[in-house]
C-alpha positions as CSV (number, residue, x, y, z in Angstrom):
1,X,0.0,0.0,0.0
2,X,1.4,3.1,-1.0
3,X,2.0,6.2,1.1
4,X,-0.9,8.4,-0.3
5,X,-3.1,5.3,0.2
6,X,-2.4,5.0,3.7
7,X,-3.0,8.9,4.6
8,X,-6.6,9.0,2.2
9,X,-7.6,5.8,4.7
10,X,-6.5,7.6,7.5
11,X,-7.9,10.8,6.8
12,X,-10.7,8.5,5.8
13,X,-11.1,6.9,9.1
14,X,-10.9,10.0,10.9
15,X,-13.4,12.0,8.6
16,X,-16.0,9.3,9.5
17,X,-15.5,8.9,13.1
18,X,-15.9,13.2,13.7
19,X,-18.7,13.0,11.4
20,X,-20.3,10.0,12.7
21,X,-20.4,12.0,16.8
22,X,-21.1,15.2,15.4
23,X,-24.4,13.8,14.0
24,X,-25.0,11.5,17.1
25,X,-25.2,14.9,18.6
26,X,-27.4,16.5,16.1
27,X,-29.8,13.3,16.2
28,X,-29.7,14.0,20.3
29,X,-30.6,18.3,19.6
30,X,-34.0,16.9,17.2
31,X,-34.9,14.8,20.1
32,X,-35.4,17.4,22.4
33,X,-39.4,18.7,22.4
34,X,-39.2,21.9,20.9
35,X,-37.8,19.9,17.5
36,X,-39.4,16.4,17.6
37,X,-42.8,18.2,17.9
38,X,-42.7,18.9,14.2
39,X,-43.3,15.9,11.9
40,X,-40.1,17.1,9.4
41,X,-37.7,16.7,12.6
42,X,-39.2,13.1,13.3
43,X,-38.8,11.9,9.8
44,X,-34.9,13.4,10.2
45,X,-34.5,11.8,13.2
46,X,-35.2,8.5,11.4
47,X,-33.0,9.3,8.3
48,X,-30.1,10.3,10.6
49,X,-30.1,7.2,12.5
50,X,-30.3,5.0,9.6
51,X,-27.0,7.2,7.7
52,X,-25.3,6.6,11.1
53,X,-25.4,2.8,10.3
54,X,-22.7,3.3,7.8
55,X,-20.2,4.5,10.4
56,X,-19.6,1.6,12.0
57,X,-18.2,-0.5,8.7
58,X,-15.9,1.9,7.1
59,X,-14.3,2.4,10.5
60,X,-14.3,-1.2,11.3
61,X,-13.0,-2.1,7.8
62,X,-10.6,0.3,7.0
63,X,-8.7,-0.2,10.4
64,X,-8.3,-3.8,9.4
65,X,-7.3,-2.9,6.3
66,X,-4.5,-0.8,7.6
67,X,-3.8,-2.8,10.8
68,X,-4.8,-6.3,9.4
69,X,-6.3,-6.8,12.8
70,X,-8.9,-9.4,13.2
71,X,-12.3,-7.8,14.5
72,X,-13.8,-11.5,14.5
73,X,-17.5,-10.9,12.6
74,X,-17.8,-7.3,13.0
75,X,-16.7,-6.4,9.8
76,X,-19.2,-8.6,8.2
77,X,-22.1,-8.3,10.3
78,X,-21.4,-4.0,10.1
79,X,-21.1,-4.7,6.1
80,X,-24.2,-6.0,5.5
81,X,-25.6,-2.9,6.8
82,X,-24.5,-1.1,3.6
83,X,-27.3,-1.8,1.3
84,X,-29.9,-1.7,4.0
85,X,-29.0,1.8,5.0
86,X,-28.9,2.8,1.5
87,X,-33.0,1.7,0.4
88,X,-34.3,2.8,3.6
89,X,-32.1,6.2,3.5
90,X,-33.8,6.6,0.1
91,X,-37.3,5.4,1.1
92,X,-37.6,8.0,4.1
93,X,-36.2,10.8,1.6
94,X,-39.8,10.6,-0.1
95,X,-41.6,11.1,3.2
96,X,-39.4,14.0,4.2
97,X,-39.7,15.5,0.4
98,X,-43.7,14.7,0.9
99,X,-43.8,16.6,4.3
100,X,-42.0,19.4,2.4
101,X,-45.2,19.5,-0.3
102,X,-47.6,19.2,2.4
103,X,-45.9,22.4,4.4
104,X,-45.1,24.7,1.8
105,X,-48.0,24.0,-0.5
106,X,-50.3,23.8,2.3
107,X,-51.9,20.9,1.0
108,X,-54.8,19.0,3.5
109,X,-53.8,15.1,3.9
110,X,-53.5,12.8,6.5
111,X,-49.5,12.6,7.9
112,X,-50.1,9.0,9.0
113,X,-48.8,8.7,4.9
114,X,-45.3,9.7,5.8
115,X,-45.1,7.5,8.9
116,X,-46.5,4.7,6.9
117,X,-43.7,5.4,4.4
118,X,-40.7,5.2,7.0
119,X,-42.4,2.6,9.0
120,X,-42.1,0.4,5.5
121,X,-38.6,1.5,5.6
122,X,-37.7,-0.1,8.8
123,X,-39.5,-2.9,7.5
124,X,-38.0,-3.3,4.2
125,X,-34.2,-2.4,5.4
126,X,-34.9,-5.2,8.9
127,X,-35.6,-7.8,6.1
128,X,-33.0,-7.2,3.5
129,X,-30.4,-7.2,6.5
130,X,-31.5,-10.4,7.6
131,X,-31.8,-12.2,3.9
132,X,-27.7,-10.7,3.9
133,X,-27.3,-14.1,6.0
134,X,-29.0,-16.8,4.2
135,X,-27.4,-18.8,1.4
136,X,-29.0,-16.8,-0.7
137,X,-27.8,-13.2,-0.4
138,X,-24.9,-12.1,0.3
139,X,-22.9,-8.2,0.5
140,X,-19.1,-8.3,1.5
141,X,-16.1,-6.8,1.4
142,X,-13.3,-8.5,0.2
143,X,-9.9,-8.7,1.5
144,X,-7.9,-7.3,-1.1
145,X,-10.6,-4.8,-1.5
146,X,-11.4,-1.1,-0.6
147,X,-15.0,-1.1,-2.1
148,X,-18.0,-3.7,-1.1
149,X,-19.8,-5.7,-3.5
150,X,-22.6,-8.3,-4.1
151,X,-22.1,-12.3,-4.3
152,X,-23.3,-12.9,-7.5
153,X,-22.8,-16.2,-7.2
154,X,-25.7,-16.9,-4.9
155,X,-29.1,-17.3,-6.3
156,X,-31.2,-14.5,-4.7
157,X,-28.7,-11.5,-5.1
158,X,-29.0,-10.6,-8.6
159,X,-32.7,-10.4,-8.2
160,X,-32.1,-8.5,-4.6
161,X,-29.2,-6.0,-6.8
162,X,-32.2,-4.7,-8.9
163,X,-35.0,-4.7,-6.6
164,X,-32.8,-2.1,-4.9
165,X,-30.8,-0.1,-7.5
166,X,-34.7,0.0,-9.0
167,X,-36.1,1.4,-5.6
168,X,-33.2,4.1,-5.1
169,X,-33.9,5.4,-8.7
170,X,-37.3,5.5,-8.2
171,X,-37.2,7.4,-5.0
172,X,-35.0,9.7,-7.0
173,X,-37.1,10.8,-9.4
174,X,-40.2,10.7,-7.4
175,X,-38.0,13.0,-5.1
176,X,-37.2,15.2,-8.0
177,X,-40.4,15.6,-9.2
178,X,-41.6,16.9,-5.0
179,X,-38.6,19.4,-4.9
180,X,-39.7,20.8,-9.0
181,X,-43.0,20.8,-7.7
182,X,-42.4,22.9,-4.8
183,X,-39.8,25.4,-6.3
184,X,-42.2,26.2,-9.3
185,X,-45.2,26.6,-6.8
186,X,-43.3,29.2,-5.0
187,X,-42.0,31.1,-7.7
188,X,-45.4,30.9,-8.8
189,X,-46.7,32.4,-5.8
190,X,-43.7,34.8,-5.1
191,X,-45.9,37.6,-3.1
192,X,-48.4,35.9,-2.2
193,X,-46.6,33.4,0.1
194,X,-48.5,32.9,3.6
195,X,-46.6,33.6,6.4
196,X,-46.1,29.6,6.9
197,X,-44.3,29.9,3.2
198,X,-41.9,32.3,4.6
199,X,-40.7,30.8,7.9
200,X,-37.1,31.0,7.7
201,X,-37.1,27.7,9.4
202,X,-39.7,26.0,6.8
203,X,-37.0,27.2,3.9
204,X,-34.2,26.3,6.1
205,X,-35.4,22.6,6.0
206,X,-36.8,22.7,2.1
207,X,-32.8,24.1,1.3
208,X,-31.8,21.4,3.5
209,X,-33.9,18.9,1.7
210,X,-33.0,19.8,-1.6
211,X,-29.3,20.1,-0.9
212,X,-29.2,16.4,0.4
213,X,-30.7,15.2,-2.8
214,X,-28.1,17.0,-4.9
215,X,-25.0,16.2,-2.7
216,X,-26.1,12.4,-1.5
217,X,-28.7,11.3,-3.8
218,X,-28.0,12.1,-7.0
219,X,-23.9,11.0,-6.6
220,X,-24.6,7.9,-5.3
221,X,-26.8,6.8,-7.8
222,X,-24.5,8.1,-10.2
223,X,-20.9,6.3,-9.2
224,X,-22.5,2.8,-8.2
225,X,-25.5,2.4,-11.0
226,X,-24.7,4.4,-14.1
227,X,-20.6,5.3,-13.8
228,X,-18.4,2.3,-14.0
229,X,-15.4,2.8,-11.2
230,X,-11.7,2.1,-12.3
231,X,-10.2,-1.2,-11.3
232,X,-6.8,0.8,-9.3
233,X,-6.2,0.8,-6.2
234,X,-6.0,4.9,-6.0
235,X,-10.3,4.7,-7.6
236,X,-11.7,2.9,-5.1
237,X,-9.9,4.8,-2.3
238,X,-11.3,8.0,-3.2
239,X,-14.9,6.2,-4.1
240,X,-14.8,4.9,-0.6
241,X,-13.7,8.5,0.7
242,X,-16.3,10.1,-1.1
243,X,-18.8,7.7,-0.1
244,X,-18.7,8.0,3.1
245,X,-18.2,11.8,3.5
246,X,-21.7,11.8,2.0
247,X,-23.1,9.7,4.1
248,X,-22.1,10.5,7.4
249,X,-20.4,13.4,7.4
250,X,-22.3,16.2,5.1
251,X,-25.6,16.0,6.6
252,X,-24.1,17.4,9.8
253,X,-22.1,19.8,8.3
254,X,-25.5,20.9,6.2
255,X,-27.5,21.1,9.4
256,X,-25.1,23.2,11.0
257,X,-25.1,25.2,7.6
258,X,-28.5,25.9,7.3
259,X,-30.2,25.8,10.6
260,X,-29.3,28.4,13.3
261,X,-31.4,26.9,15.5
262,X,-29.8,23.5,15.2
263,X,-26.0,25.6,15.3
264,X,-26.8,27.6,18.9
265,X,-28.2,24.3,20.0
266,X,-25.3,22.3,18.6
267,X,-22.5,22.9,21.4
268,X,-24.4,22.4,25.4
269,X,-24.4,26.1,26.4
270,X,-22.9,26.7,30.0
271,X,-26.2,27.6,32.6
272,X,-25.8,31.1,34.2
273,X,-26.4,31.6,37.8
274,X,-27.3,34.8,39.4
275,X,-26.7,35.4,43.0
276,X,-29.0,38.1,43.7
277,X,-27.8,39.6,47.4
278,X,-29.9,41.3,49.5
279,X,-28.2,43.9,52.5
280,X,-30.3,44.1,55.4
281,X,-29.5,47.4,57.2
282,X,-29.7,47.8,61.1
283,X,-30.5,51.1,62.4
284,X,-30.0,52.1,65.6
């Protein structure tokens, strides 16, 4: 392994590990009341915890890889998380981009539809995890590999590879289409916007939405359906570098962009206590 190889890993390694506590602490501002009380926090909630399953494998695998220490069946059991995380990742998207239509087009329909939607995420991400350790399916990483791939050679995954590579570029488009919607009903508007249209924190979260489909989304599908990666050493390292800064550690760095409520809430502010003293005077 060459020299630059071993600092992109590094730097790698490190990148994930900040990102992956900076957004435990995010996920841990959106629980408080004041955020979880509104649907678009619970839906990120959700999407944050299922990005943070990716953490756990590129750390585990790319110390092995530059320690060659044996981590027993973490690195497969934290592997197989991979294309679970993805499909459910993808699948909550739509509800978030769908609670974004409702808001700012203030459009009358029951919520229970997003829930339903990341409820069937959880589902469908629980049971493609579990199929990951029949004889059937199978998603590894390979020892003289930086990059994980399917086991075509079982009978299931083909058919598993396309049921999901379908279901992210679905989600993609149907994503695409809520964000277009949206943009050209607000331009359409322009003065007329109600006051719920111009909440800075409503078009904080649509410019947070539509940033994580341009910046996660759109890549993704990109390199590993449509863009066929380079079979050197120095490709897959910065594939695997840039895969994992968009999953873990630019939706942080976007909340803390474009929220200032989620930024003064970030870092635990110190509690103030005033003394107030009191004189008592005697007189004689």
């Amino acid at each position: 392994m060459s020299t630059f190889s071993t600092v992109m890993l590094n730097s790698n390694t490190l990148l994930t590990a900040i990102g992956f506590i900076m957004y435990l602490r995010i996920i841990q501002v959106f629980l408080k009341k004041s955020y979880r009380s509104q649907e678009c926090y619970r839906i990120m909630i959700h999407i944050g915890i299922t990005q943070c399953l990716f953490a756990p494998g590129t750390i585990i695998n790319t110390t092995r890889v530059l320690t060659g220490a044996n981590f027993w069946i973490l690195p497969e059991i934290t592997t197989k998380l991979f294309p679970s995380e993805s499909r459910m990742e993808a699948l909550m998207s739509v509800a978030l981009a769908l609670n974004r239509l409702k808001v700012m087009c203030e459009l009358r329909y029951p919520s229970a539809i997003h829930t339903a939607i990341v409820a069937f995420a959880w589902v469908f991400g629980i049971v493609n995890y579990g199929l990951l350790f029949s004889p059937w399916y199978n998603y590894y990483i390979s020892d003289e590999d930086y990059l994980s791939h399917y086991d075509m050679s079982k009978p299931l995954t083909a058919t598993m590879k396309t049921m999901g590579s379908v279901l992210i570029f679905c989600c993609s488009v149907l994503q695409l289409v809520l964000y277009t919607i949206i943009v050209a009903y607000i331009i359409r508007m322009q003065g007329k916007l109600s006051k719920k249209l111009q909440s800075r924190k409503e078009m904080n979260i649509l410019l947070y939405a539509c940033a994580r489909f341009l910046f996660d989304v759109v890549p993704v599908c990109a390199v590993y359906g449509y863009i066929p990666v380079p079979n050197t050493e120095l490709a897959h390292i910065c594939v695997l570098v840039a895969y994992s800064f968009n999953r873990v550690a630019l939706q942080p760095v976007l909340y803390l962009l474009l929220n200032r409520d989620v930024r003064g809430d970030f870092i635990p502010r110190r509690t103030t206590v005033v003394v107030k003293s009191v004189s008592v005077i005697h007189r004689k």
